[in-house]
C-alpha positions as a Markdown table, in Angstrom:
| # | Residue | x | y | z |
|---|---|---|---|---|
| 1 | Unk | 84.2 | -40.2 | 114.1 |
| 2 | Unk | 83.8 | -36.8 | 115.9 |
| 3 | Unk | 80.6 | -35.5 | 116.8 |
| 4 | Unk | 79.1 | -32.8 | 114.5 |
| 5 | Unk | 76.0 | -30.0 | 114.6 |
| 6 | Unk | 73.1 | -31.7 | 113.9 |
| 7 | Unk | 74.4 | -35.2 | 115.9 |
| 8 | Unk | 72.6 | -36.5 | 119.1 |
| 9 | Unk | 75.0 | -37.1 | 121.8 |
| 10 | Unk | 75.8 | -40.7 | 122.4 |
| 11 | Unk | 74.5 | -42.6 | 125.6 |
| 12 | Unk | 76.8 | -42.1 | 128.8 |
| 13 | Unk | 76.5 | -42.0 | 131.9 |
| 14 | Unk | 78.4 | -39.3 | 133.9 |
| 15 | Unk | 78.7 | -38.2 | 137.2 |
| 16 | Unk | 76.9 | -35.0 | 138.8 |
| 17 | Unk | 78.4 | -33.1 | 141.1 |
| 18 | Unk | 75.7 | -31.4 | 143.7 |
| 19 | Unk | 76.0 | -29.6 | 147.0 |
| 20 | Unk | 74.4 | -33.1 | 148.6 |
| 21 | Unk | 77.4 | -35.3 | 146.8 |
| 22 | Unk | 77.4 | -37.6 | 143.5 |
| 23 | Unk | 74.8 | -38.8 | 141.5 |
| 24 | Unk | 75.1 | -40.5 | 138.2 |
| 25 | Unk | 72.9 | -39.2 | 135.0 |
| 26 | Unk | 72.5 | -40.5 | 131.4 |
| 27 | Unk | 72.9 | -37.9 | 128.7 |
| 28 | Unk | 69.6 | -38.9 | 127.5 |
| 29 | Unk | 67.9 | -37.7 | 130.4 |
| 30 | Unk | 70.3 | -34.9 | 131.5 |
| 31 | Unk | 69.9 | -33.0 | 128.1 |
| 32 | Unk | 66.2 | -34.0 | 127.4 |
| 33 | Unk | 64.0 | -30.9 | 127.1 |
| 34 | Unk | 66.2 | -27.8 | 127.4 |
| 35 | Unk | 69.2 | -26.2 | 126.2 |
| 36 | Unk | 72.3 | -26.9 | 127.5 |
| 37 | Unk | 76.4 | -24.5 | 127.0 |
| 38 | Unk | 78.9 | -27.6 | 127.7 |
| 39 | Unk | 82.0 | -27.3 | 127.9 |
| 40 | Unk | 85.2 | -29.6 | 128.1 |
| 41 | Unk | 88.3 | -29.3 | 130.1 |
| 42 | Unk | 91.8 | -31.5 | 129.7 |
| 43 | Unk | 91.5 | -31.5 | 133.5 |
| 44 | Unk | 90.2 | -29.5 | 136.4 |
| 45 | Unk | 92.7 | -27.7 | 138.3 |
| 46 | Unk | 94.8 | -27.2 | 135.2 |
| 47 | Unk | 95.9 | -23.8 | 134.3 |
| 48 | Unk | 94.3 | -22.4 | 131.6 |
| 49 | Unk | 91.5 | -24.3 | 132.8 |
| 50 | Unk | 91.5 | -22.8 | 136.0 |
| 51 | Unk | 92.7 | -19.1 | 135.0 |
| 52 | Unk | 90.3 | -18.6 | 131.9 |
| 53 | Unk | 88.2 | -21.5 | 130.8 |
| 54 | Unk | 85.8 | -21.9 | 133.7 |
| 55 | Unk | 86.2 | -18.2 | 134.9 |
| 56 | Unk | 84.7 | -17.3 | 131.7 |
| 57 | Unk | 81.6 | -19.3 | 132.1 |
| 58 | Unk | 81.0 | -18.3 | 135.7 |
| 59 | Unk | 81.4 | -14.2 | 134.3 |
| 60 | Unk | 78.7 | -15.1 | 131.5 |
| 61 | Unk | 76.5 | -17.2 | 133.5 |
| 62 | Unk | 73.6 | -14.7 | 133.2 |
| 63 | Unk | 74.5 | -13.3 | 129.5 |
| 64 | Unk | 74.6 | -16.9 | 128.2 |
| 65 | Unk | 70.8 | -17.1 | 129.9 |
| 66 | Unk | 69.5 | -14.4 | 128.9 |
| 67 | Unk | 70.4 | -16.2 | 124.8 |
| 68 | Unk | 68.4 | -19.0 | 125.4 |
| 69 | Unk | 70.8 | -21.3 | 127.8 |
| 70 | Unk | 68.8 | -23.6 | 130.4 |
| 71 | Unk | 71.9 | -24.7 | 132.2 |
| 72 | Unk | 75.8 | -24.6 | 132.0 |
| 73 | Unk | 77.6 | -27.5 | 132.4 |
| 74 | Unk | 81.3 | -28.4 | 132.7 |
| 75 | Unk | 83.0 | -32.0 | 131.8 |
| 76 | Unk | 86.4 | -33.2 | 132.1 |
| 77 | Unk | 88.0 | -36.4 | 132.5 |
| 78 | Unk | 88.8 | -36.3 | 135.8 |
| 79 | Unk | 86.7 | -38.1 | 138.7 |
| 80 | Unk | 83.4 | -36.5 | 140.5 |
| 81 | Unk | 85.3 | -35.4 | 143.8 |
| 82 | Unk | 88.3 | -33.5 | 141.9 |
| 83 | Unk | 85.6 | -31.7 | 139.8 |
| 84 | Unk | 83.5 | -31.0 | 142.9 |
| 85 | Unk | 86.8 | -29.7 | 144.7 |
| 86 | Unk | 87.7 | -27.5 | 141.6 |
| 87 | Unk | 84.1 | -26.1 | 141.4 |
| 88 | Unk | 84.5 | -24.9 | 145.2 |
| 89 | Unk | 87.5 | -23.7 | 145.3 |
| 90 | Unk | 86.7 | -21.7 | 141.9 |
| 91 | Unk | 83.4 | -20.8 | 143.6 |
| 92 | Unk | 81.7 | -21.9 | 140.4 |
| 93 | Unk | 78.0 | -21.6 | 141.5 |
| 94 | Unk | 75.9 | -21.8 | 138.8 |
| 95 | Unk | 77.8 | -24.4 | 136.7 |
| 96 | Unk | 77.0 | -27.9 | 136.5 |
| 97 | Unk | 79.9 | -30.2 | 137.1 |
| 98 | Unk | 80.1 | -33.5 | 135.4 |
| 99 | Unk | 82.5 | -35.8 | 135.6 |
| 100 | Unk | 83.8 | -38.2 | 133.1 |
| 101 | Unk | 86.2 | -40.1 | 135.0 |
| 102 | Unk | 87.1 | -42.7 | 132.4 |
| 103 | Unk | 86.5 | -40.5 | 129.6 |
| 104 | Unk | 84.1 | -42.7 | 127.8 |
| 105 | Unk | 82.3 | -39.7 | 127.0 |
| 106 | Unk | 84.5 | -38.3 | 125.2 |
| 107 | Unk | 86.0 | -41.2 | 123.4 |
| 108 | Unk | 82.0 | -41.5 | 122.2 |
| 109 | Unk | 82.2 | -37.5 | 121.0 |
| 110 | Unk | 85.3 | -38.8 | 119.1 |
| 111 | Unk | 86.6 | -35.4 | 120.9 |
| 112 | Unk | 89.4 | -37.9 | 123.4 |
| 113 | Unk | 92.8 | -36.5 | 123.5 |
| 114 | Unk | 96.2 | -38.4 | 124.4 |
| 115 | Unk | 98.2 | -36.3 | 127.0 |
| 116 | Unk | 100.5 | -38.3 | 127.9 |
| 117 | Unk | 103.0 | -36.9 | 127.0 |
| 118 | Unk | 102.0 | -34.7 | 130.1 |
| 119 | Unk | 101.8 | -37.0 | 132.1 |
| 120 | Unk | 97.5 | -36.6 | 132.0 |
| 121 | Unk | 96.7 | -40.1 | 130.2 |
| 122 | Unk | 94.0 | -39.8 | 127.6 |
| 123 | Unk | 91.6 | -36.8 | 128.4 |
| 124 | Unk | 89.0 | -34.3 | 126.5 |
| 125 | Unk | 90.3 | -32.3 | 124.0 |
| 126 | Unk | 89.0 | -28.7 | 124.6 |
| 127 | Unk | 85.5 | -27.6 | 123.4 |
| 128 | Unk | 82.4 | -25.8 | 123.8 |
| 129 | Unk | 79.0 | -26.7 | 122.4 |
| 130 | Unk | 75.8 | -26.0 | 122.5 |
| 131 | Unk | 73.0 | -29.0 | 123.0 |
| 132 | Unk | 69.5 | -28.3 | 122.4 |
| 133 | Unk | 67.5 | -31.3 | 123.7 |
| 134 | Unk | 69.8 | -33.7 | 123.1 |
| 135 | Unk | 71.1 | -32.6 | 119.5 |
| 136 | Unk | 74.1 | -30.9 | 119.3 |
| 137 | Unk | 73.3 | -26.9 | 117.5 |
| 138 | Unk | 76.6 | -25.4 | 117.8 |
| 139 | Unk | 80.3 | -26.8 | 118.5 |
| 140 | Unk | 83.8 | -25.2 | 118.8 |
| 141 | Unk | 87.0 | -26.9 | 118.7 |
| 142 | Unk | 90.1 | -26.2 | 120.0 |
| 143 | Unk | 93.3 | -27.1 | 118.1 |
| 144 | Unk | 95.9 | -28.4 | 120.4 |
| 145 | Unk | 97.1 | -25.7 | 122.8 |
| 146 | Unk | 94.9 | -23.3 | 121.8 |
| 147 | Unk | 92.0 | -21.4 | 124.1 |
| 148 | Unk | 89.9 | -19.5 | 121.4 |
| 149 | Unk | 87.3 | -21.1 | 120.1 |
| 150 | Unk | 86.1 | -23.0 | 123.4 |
| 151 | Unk | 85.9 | -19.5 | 125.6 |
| 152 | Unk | 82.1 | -18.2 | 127.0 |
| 153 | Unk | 82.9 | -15.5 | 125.1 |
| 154 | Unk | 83.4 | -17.2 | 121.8 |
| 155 | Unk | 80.0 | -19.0 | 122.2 |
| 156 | Unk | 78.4 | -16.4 | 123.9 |
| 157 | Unk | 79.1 | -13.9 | 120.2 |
| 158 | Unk | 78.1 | -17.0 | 118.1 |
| 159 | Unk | 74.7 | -17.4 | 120.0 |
């Protein structure tokens, strides 16, 4: 079953990245008490990834604060050193990288995506959401292929 507005997230534990290296969080207490933009990447260094997706987040850091967002954070299912890589060399300051290295996270979304036809293995499929204390207020969708829905702007106009 895929998450939906008005669900809590499930329990998981992913992986921070910070400037002093790794540290693993729950969702419960990562989400608890503030309002949250996540967004989910097939996989960090990927194109439209790389050329769009978190670009746009970086640009609308500030805009996306001044509606109400706490923190911005980014998940993809790749593992916490990739994502810390892809943050620096993006210069990505500002945006909280989490890494779902086995992608039980999004397998527990219902929002897990079989790439392998790409060679990726099962990863996220592309969304944005927005999680206030824990419940999930808005979510956006990508259909396969597509980079619409998921964009800062998108979520930034719907906000």
């Amino acid at each position: 079953m895929t998450i939906a507005v008005g669900d809590r997230l499930p329990e998981a534990t992913l992986i921070k990245v910070t400037a002093d290296g790794v540290e693993p969080v729950t969702t419960a207490d990562y989400f608890k008490g503030r309002r949250v933009a996540l967004f989910a990447v097939p996989g960090a260094f990927t194109p439209t990834c790389s050329a769009k997706h978190l670009p746009g987040f970086v640009e609308k850091r500030d805009e996306l604060a001044a509606k109400g967002v706490d923190e911005i954070a980014c998940t993809a299912v790749n593992d916490a050193f990739v994502m810390g890589a892809w943050a620096k060399s993006a210069d990505a300051q500002g945006i909280t990288m989490l890494a779902d290295g086995n992608g039980s996270f999004a397998d527990a979304l219902g929002l897990s995506a079989d790439s392998s036809k790409f060679g990726m293995g099962m990863r996220s499929k592309r969304y944005s959401m927005i999680v206030n204390d824990g419940a999930v207020e808005q979510l956006n969708v990508e259909a396969p292929g597509e980079f619409k829905v998921s964009s800062a702007d998108y979520l930034l106009e719907s906000l």
